[in-house]
C-alpha angles and dihedrals in degrees: 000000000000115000145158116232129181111204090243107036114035124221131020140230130222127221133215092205124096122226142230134253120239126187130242118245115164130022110233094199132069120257081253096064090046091048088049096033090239124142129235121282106200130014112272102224139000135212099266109193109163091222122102097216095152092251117143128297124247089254094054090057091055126082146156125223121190114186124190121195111196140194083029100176101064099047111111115173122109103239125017121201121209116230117265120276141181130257118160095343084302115112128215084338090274097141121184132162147109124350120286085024120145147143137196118229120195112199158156126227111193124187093200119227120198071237105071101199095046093052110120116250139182124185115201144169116199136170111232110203133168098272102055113100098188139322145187144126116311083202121034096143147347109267091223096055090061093070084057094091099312093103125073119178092346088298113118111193127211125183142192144191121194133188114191106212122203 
């Protein structure tokens, strides 16, 4: 049976919706780690307010998310969606609350290639609010170029890093 899995959540869920496209305003990773298609290693800024107001550490508005989708050839629907997960108290960066209410999230999507440097990257910063129902990118990557190295014992991996920003 096809499924998608996350090595720390199991199995995945599909949608029916479709999702919207963002722009991309601000690359995450050095010049080096373009040039050499690695990711970032650490988050390039925090929020540095000088006041100790108990709020949550820079380290606490940092995650990683790997998300392994299995048995790849014989999914057939047309989107997959990942299961939740926690950055900064914030799941899955579905943010809802009161009016008036948004955060910016700077992040890197990776489809990983057993390349390396030929892995797929995209490097965004987006501001989540109330009345935004999804988003995401209506093109990442030709379908047919995931089969070009990308994957490895019909398991295709996709990562991400995600910085909350206040």
């Amino acid at each position: 049976m096809a499924g998608v899995s996350t090595e720390e959540f199991g199995v995945g869920r599909s949608v029916e919706g479709v999702s919207r496209s963002g722009e991309v305003l601000v690359e995450w990773r050095s010049s080096e780690q373009v040039e050499n298609g690695t990711p970032s290693t650490s988050p390039p800024f925090w929020d540095s307010d000088d006041d100790d107001n108990g709020g949550l550490k820079p380290s606490e508005l940092y995650g990683n998310y790997t998300w392994k989708i299995e048995n790849f050839s014989q999914i057939n629907k047309r989107e997959l969606r990942s299961n939740a997960f926690e950055v900064g108290g914030y799941k899955d960066l579905h943010f809802y609350s009161k009016t008036g209410w948004g955060h910016f999230a700077q992040f890197t999507i990776a489809v990983v290639n057993k390349d390396p440097t030929k892995s797929k990257y995209s490097d965004t910063l987006h501001r989540f609010w109330k009345k935004e129902h999804d988003w995401g990118w209506k093109k990442f990557m030709e379908l047919s170029k995931v089969y070009d190295g990308f994957i490895e014992s019909d398991t295709l991996i996709i990562k991400a890093q995600v910085q909350v920003i206040k």
